[in-house]
N, C-alpha and C positions, 0 to 999 in steps of 0.2 A: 427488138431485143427479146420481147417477152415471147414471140414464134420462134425464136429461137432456141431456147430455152425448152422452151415444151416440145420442138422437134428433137432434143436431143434427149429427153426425159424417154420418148419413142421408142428412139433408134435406139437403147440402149435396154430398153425391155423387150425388145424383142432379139436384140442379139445376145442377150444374157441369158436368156430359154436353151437357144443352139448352145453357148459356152459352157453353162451349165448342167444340163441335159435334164432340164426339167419337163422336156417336149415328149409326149408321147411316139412311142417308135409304133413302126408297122408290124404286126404279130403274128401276120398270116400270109398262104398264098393261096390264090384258088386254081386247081388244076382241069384242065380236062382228060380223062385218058379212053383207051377204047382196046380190045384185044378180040382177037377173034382165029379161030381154026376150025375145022372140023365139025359140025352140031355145033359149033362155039359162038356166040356173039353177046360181048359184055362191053357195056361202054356206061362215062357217069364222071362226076366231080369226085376231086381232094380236095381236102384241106391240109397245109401242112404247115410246122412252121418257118420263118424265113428266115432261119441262119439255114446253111449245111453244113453237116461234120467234115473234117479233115478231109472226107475221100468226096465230097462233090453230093452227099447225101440228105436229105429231106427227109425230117419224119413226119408221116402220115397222120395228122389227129382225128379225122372225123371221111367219110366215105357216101358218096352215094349213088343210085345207078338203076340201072337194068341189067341182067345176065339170064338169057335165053327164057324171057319174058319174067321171070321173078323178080320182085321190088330186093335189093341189097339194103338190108337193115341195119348196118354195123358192121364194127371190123371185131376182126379177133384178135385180143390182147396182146403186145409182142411179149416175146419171152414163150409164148405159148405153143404149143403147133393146132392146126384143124383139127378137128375128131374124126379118124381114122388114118391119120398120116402122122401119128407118134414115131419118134421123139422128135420129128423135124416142125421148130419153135420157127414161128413169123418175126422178120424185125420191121416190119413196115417202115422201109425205107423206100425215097424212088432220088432219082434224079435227071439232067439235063445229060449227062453224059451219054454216048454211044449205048451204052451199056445201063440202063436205068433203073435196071432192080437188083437185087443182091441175089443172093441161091439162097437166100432164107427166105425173098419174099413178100407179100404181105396177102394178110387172109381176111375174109368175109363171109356172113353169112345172108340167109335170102330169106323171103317168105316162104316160101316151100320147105324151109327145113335142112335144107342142103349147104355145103361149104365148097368153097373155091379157094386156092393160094395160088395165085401166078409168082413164078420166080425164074431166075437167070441160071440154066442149066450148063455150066463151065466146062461139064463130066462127060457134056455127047464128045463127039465125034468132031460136029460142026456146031460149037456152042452157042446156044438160044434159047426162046423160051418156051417154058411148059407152066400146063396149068391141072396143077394134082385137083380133082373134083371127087368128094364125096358125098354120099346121100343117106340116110339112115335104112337099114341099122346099120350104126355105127359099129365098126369089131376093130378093137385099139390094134395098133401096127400098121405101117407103111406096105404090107409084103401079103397083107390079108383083105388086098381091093377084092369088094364086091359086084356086081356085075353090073349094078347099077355107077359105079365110081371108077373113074376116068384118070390118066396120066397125059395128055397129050400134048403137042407142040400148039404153038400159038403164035401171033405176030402181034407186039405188042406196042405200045405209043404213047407219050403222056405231055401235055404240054401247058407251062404255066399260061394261064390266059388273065390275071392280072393281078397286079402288085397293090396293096392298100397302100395310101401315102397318108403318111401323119400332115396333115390338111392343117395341124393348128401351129405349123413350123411356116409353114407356107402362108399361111394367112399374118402372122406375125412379121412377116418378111414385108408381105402385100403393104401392109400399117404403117411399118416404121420407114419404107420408102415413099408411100404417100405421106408420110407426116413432111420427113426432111421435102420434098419438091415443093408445097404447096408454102412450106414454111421458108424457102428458097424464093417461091415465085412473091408473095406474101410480102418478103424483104425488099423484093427490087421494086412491085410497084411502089411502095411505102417511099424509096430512093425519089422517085420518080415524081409521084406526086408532094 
Protein backbone atom coordinates (compact mmCIF):
# COMPACT_ATOMS: atom_id res chain seq x y z
CA UNK A 1 0.00 0.00 0.00
CA UNK A 2 2.68 2.41 0.87
CA UNK A 3 4.38 1.94 -3.12
CA UNK A 4 1.39 2.68 -3.97
CA UNK A 5 0.83 5.60 -2.62
CA UNK A 6 4.11 7.12 -3.47
CA UNK A 7 3.74 5.85 -7.05
CA UNK A 8 0.74 7.78 -7.34
CA UNK A 9 2.39 11.05 -5.34
CA UNK A 10 4.74 10.49 -8.94
CA UNK A 11 2.55 10.03 -11.42
CA UNK A 12 0.80 12.93 -10.36
CA UNK A 13 3.74 15.40 -10.30
CA UNK A 14 4.73 14.85 -13.15
CA UNK A 15 1.40 14.92 -15.07
CA UNK A 16 0.51 18.20 -13.16
CA UNK A 17 3.90 20.03 -14.87
CA UNK A 18 2.24 19.04 -18.55
CA UNK A 19 -1.51 20.05 -17.01
CA UNK A 20 -0.28 22.98 -15.65
CA UNK A 21 2.40 24.22 -17.81
CA UNK A 22 4.87 24.71 -15.54
CA UNK A 23 7.41 22.80 -17.96
CA UNK A 24 9.60 24.83 -19.78
CA UNK A 25 8.84 24.99 -23.70
CA UNK A 26 11.42 24.98 -26.46
CA UNK A 27 12.39 28.54 -27.57
CA UNK A 28 14.44 28.09 -30.35
CA UNK A 29 15.26 26.48 -33.74
CA UNK A 30 18.59 26.05 -35.28
CA UNK A 31 18.68 26.49 -38.89
CA UNK A 32 21.14 25.82 -41.71
CA UNK A 33 20.92 27.91 -44.71
CA UNK A 34 23.22 28.53 -47.73
CA UNK A 35 22.64 30.91 -51.18
CA UNK A 36 24.88 31.35 -53.78
CA UNK A 37 24.97 33.10 -57.53
CA UNK A 38 27.33 34.65 -59.36
CA UNK A 39 30.86 35.90 -57.24
CA UNK A 40 28.15 34.69 -54.65
CA UNK A 41 28.70 31.95 -51.94
CA UNK A 42 27.14 32.48 -48.37
CA UNK A 43 26.19 29.65 -46.23
CA UNK A 44 25.79 29.53 -41.94
CA UNK A 45 23.31 28.95 -38.93
CA UNK A 46 19.89 30.61 -37.63
CA UNK A 47 18.52 31.08 -34.88
CA UNK A 48 14.91 31.57 -34.81
CA UNK A 49 12.02 31.43 -32.70
CA UNK A 50 9.72 28.26 -32.73
CA UNK A 51 6.17 29.49 -33.23
CA UNK A 52 5.51 30.95 -36.92
CA UNK A 53 3.32 33.78 -37.81
CA UNK A 54 -0.01 33.22 -39.55
CA UNK A 55 1.68 32.93 -42.90
CA UNK A 56 4.25 29.92 -42.10
CA UNK A 57 7.02 32.60 -40.92
CA UNK A 58 10.08 32.44 -38.40
CA UNK A 59 11.72 35.14 -37.11
CA UNK A 60 15.38 35.17 -37.24
CA UNK A 61 17.18 36.16 -33.82
CA UNK A 62 20.69 35.69 -33.92
CA UNK A 63 22.80 34.71 -37.63
CA UNK A 64 26.01 33.30 -38.31
CA UNK A 65 28.20 32.41 -41.36
CA UNK A 66 30.61 32.89 -43.98
CA UNK A 67 29.61 35.11 -47.29
CA UNK A 68 32.48 35.05 -49.91
CA UNK A 69 35.06 34.47 -47.35
CA UNK A 70 33.88 37.42 -44.73
CA UNK A 71 32.91 36.25 -40.98
CA UNK A 72 28.83 37.52 -40.74
CA UNK A 73 28.76 39.38 -37.50
CA UNK A 74 25.19 40.04 -36.97
CA UNK A 75 21.88 40.85 -38.44
CA UNK A 76 20.44 44.15 -39.23
CA UNK A 77 17.65 45.16 -37.07
CA UNK A 78 14.06 44.57 -38.79
CA UNK A 79 12.29 47.46 -39.38
CA UNK A 80 15.45 48.73 -40.76
CA UNK A 81 16.87 48.53 -44.35
CA UNK A 82 21.01 47.83 -45.15
CA UNK A 83 22.92 50.99 -45.75
CA UNK A 84 22.59 51.87 -49.22
CA UNK A 85 19.23 50.15 -50.14
CA UNK A 86 17.05 52.84 -48.29
CA UNK A 87 13.92 52.78 -47.58
CA UNK A 88 13.71 48.96 -48.29
CA UNK A 89 13.55 47.83 -44.17
CA UNK A 90 14.51 43.90 -43.32
CA UNK A 91 11.81 41.74 -41.67
CA UNK A 92 14.00 38.88 -40.97
CA UNK A 93 11.65 36.28 -41.58
CA UNK A 94 12.44 32.66 -43.21
CA UNK A 95 10.32 29.74 -43.42
CA UNK A 96 9.66 25.97 -44.58
CA UNK A 97 7.41 27.08 -47.36
CA UNK A 98 8.29 26.90 -51.20
CA UNK A 99 8.75 30.30 -50.94
CA UNK A 100 10.96 30.99 -47.72
CA UNK A 101 11.84 34.67 -47.46
CA UNK A 102 9.51 37.51 -47.67
CA UNK A 103 10.53 40.58 -50.42
CA UNK A 104 11.59 42.29 -47.29
CA UNK A 105 14.21 39.80 -46.48
CA UNK A 106 16.53 39.68 -43.96
CA UNK A 107 20.01 41.51 -43.68
CA UNK A 108 23.51 41.09 -42.32
CA UNK A 109 26.48 42.50 -41.93
CA UNK A 110 30.41 41.09 -42.27
CA UNK A 111 33.79 41.82 -41.21
CA UNK A 112 34.85 43.47 -44.15
CA UNK A 113 32.29 46.19 -43.56
CA UNK A 114 29.94 45.19 -46.15
CA UNK A 115 26.04 44.41 -46.12
CA UNK A 116 23.89 41.79 -47.79
CA UNK A 117 19.83 41.29 -47.79
CA UNK A 118 18.66 38.20 -49.67
CA UNK A 119 14.95 38.53 -50.28
CA UNK A 120 12.05 36.92 -52.28
CA UNK A 121 11.70 38.97 -55.65
CA UNK A 122 7.77 38.62 -56.50
CA UNK A 123 8.26 41.68 -59.14
CA UNK A 124 10.68 39.61 -61.83
CA UNK A 125 9.37 38.09 -64.48
CA UNK A 126 10.15 34.52 -63.09
CA UNK A 127 9.94 35.23 -59.29
CA UNK A 128 12.98 34.36 -57.07
CA UNK A 129 15.74 35.47 -55.27
CA UNK A 130 17.99 38.28 -55.05
CA UNK A 131 20.53 39.42 -52.98
CA UNK A 132 20.88 43.44 -52.85
CA UNK A 133 24.97 43.67 -51.72
CA UNK A 134 26.48 46.75 -50.51
CA UNK A 135 29.90 48.03 -49.57
CA UNK A 136 31.02 51.28 -48.32
CA UNK A 137 30.69 54.24 -49.06
CA UNK A 138 27.63 53.91 -48.34
CA UNK A 139 25.30 56.70 -50.56
CA UNK A 140 21.60 56.45 -48.90
CA UNK A 141 19.06 55.16 -51.80
CA UNK A 142 18.35 51.90 -53.43
CA UNK A 143 18.85 53.70 -57.20
CA UNK A 144 22.43 55.08 -56.18
CA UNK A 145 24.37 51.36 -56.27
CA UNK A 146 27.99 51.86 -56.29
CA UNK A 147 30.13 49.78 -58.38
CA UNK A 148 31.46 48.00 -55.80
CA UNK A 149 27.28 47.00 -54.78
CA UNK A 150 25.56 44.36 -56.34
CA UNK A 151 21.62 43.37 -57.10
CA UNK A 152 21.77 39.92 -58.26
CA UNK A 153 19.81 36.65 -58.36
CA UNK A 154 20.67 33.86 -56.18
CA UNK A 155 19.45 30.30 -55.30
CA UNK A 156 18.66 30.14 -52.01
CA UNK A 157 17.93 27.24 -49.10
CA UNK A 158 17.26 27.06 -45.55
CA UNK A 159 16.63 24.11 -43.46
CA UNK A 160 15.59 23.50 -39.69
CA UNK A 161 18.34 21.02 -38.53
CA UNK A 162 16.95 20.63 -35.00
CA UNK A 163 14.24 21.24 -32.58
CA UNK A 164 15.35 21.68 -28.62
CA UNK A 165 12.83 19.56 -26.63
CA UNK A 166 12.01 20.67 -23.18
CA UNK A 167 13.94 17.31 -21.72
CA UNK A 168 12.38 18.20 -18.18
CA UNK A 169 8.65 17.17 -19.57
CA UNK A 170 10.27 14.25 -20.83
CA UNK A 171 12.24 13.15 -17.95
CA UNK A 172 9.19 13.79 -15.60
CA UNK A 173 7.13 11.46 -17.88
CA UNK A 174 10.50 8.83 -17.79
CA UNK A 175 9.89 9.21 -13.48
CA UNK A 176 6.39 8.87 -13.04
CA UNK A 177 6.14 5.66 -15.41
CA UNK A 178 9.16 4.22 -13.64
CA UNK A 179 7.59 4.93 -10.36
CA UNK A 180 3.88 3.53 -11.26
CA UNK A 181 5.95 -0.14 -13.01
CA UNK A 182 8.24 -0.70 -10.22
CA UNK A 183 5.47 0.29 -7.71
CA UNK A 184 3.28 -2.37 -9.85
CA UNK A 185 5.91 -4.84 -10.05
CA UNK A 186 6.92 -4.04 -6.14
CA UNK A 187 2.99 -5.03 -5.34
CA UNK A 188 2.71 -8.31 -7.11
CA UNK A 189 6.02 -9.79 -5.67
CA UNK A 190 4.76 -8.39 -2.19
CA UNK A 191 1.23 -10.85 -3.45
CA UNK A 192 3.49 -13.37 -4.09
CA UNK A 193 5.76 -13.69 -1.47
Amino acid sequence: MKNLVLSSITAFAGTSGLVFGTMPAASALNWNWNYSGTGITASGTFITNNTPNDSGFYLITGITGIRNGETILGLQPPGTPIPGNEPFAVDNLISLNTQQLTGDGFGYFTSGGNYSSPFFASFLPIPGYLEVFSAPPFIAGFENLGTEDSELPISFSATIISVPEPTSIVSLLAIGTLGVTLTLKGNKLYKIN
